[in-house]
C-alpha positions, -999 to 999 in steps of 0.1 A, spaced: 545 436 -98 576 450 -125 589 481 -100 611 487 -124 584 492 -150 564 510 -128 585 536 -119 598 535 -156 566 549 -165 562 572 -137 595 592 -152 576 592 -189 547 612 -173 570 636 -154 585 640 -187 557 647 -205 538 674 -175 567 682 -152 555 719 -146 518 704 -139 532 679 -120 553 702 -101 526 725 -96 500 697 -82 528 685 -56 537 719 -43 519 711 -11 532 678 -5 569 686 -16 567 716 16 555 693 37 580 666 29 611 691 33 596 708 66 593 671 76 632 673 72 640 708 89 616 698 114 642 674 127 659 706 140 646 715 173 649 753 166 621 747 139 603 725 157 570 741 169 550 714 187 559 681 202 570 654 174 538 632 177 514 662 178 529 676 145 533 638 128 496 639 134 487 671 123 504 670 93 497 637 79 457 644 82 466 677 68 482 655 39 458 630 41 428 657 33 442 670 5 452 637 -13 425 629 -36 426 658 -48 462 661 -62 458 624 -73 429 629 -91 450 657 -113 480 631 -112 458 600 -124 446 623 -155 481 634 -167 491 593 -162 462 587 -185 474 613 -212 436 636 -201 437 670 -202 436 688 -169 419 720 -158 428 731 -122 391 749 -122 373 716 -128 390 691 -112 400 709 -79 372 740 -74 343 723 -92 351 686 -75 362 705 -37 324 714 -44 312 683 -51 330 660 -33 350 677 -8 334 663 23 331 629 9 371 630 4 379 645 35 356 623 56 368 596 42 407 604 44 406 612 84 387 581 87 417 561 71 439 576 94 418 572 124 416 538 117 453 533 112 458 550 143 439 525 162 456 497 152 492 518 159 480 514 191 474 478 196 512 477 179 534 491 155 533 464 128 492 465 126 495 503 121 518 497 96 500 465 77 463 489 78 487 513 65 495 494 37 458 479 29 444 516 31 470 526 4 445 527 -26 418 544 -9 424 585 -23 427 570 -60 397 549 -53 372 578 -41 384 600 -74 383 571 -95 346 562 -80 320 590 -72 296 571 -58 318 550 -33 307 554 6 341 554 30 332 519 40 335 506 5 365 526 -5 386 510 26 371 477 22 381 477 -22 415 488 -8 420 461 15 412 438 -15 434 453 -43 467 453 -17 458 413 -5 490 401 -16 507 434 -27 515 449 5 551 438 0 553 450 -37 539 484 -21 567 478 8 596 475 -21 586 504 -36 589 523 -7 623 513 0 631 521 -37 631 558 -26 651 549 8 684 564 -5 666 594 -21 652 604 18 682 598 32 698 622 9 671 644 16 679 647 58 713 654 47 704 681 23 678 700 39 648 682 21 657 696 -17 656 664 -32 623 663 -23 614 688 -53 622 659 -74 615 629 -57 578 639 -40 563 642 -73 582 611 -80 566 593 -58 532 604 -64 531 588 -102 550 566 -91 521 554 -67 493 560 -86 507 541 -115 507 510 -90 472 521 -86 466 517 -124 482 483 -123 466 466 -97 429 481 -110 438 469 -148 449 437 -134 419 433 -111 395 439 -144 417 416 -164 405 388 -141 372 397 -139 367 395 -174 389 362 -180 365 347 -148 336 358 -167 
């Protein structure tokens, strides 16, 4: 997997829709920098763990939603807040949602056998908000399960990238989380661009096996 070219084209999108991109991320890019002044105990309103938990299903649930505006403006399609968040909330709200807490359930699971489980489901259940948006008839099941088969032998690639944005966050603690109005969105294309790759690629072979 070319990070480099990946994130390459992450920056042409935010180019070409930074005000929609900003816009769609405005949820996570709060969350992200009250992640930050969270870290100060004055601004801390519940235990650590309870809040971790709160807000990543709270980040979770919304998701799909913002990447299914985000995978649109990667694939040059126009964009109508109207139709693709009221119309699909609608539609497919409780399918998303469902299927987003169950993710995290199950990741919390296997944090508690150990950290590294947590942290490989993680990784395998890192497709699973581009899949439901991408799919409209996928069940939960089949959306962790596709996943789990499109990271098998990317978790690492998906790992790197992470780290990629290491020196950005640690910029961000120092800063009280402003770099975050950059580098949130960032990493959303960013991601679902890695998305776009491993699904082309997955078709490529499909067809070549054919």
């Amino acid at each position: 997997m070319d990070r480099k070219y990946i994130k390459g084209l992450a920056r042409d999108t935010i180019k070409r829709h930074f005000t929609a991109i900003l816009l769609v991320t405005t949820i996570p890019i709060l969350l992200d920098i009250y992640g930050v002044l969270s870290e100060n105990d004055g601004l801390r309103i519940l235990p650590s763990f309870i809040l971790s938990l709160i807000v990543s299903i709270f980040a979770s649930s919304i998701s799909p939603f913002i990447d299914k505006l985000i995978l649109k403006m990667n694939r040059h399609e126009p964009i109508s807040f109207q139709k693709d968040l009221l119309e699909v909330f609608k539609t497919n709200g409780k399918r998303y949602v469902l299927t987003m807490w169950l993710r995290e359930i199950s990741i919390f699971f296997w944090s508690l056998l150990l950290v590294i489980p947590g942290i490989y489901k993680a990784y395998s259940y890192s497709l699973v908000s581009y899949l439901l948006v991408d799919n409209a008839d996928l069940s939960y099941k089949e959306a962790l399960s596709k996943s789990e088969e499109l990271m098998e032998g990317f978790k690492m690639d998906w790992f790197i990238m992470d780290l990629s944005f290491l020196l950005w966050d640690i910029l961000a603690l120092f800063t009280f989380g402003i770099p975050y109005i950059w580098v949130t969105p960032y990493k959303r294309v960013t991601y679902a661009r890695f998305y776009e790759e491993r699904i082309n690629a997955s078709v490529s072979i499909k067809n070549f096996v054919s």
